[in-house]
C-alpha positions in Angstrom: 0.0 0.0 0.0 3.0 2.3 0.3 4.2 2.0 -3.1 1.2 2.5 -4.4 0.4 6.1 -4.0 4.1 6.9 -5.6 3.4 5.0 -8.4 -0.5 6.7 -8.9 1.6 10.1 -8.6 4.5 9.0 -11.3 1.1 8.1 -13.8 -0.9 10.9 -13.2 2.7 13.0 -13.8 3.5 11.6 -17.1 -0.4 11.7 -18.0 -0.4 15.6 -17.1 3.0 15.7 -19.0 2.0 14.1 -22.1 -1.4 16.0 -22.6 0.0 19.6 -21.8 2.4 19.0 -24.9 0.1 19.1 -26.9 -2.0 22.6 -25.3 0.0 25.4 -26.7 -2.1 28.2 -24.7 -1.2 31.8 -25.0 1.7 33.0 -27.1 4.2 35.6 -25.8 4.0 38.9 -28.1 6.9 39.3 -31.2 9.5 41.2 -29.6 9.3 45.1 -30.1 9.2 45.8 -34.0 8.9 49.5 -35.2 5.6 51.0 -36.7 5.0 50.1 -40.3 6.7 46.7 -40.2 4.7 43.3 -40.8 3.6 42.9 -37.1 0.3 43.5 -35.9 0.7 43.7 -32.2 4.3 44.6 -30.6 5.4 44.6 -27.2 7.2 47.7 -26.3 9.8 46.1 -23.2 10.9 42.5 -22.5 8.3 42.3 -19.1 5.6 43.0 -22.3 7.0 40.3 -24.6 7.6 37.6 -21.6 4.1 38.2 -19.7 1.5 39.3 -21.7 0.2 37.2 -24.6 -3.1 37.2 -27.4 -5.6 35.1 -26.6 -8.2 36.2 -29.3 -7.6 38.8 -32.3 -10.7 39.8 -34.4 -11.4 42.7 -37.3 -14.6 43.9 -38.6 -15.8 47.0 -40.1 -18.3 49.1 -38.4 -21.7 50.7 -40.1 -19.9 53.4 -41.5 -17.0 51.9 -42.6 -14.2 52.4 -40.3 -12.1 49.7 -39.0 -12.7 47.9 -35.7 -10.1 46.1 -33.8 -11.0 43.3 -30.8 -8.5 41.5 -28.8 -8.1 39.5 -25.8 -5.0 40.2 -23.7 -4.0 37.5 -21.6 -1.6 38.0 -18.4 0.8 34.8 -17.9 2.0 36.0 -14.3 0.7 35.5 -11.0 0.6 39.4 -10.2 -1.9 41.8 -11.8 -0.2 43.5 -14.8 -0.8 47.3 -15.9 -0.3 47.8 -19.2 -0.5 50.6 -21.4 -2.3 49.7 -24.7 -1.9 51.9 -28.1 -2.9 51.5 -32.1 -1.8 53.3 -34.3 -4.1 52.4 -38.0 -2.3 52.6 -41.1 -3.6 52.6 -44.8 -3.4 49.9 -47.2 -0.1 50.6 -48.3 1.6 50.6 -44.8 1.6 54.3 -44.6 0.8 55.6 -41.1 -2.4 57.7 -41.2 -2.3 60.1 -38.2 -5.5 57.9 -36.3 -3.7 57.1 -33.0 -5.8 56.0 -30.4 -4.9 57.5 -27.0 -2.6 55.1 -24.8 -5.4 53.4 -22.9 -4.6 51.6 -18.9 -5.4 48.6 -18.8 -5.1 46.2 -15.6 -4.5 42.3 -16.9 -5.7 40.5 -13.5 -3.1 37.4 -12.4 -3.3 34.7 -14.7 -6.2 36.2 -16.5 -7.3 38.4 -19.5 -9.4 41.0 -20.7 -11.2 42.6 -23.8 -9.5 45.4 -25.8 -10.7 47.3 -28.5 -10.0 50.1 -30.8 -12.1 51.5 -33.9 -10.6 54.2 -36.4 -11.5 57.5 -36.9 -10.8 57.3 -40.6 -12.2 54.8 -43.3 -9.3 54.3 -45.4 -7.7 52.9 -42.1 -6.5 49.0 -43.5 -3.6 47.8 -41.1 -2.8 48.4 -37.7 -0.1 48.1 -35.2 -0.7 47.8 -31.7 1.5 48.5 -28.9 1.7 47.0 -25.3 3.9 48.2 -22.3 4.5 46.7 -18.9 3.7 49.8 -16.4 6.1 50.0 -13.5 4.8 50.9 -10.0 7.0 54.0 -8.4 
């Protein structure tokens, strides 16, 4: 009877260890790219690339034509994260088209996410880059 709870343990181990390679979860952000390249969402410092990831990324168009931007930003720590959250929409060529929404706060709880979105001003807006940050607390 000893042996066998360290054996139940070692199978339920490997079991765990063999199904989570298969769940990717989350991905971390691309490391910081500048505006204009082929990257849609950027982290802005390494504490950004490491903890926060995408869960969810949708686009749609609204009513009247202008471009609407949904994602889901996932915190892969065990702290609360404050980020601050920026997009900058672009027209179809790349070019950057002055429609910068305001850096936005936005407070990832531990191990969670939450909803972001963003909607151009402009309806020629076609590409976007969005920017995260890590805050830090003074």
């Amino acid at each position: 009877m000893g042996r066998a709870l360290p054996v139940k343990a070692a199978l339920l181990m490997a079991g765990l260890l063999i199904g989570g390679c298969s769940w990717r979860g989350p991905q971390p952000l691309e490391a910081w790219k500048a505006v204009g390249s082929s990257d849609d969402i950027v982290a802005l410092d390494e504490a950004a690339h490491r903890l926060v990831a995408v869960q969810t990324k949708a686009q749609d168009r609204t009513a009247d034509g202008r471009l609407r931007l949904r994602l889901e930003l996932a915190n892969l720590s065990d702290k609360d994260l404050p980020v601050q959250v920026q997009t900058r929409f672009r027209d179809a060529s790349g070019a950057v088209i002055g429609d910068d929404t305001p850096a936005e706060m936005v407070v990832l709880p531990a191990q969670g996410s939450k909803a972001y979105q963003a909607i151009s001003l402009r309806t020629d807006a076609a590409a976007y880059t969005v920017s995260v940050n890590t805050v830090q607390k003074r």
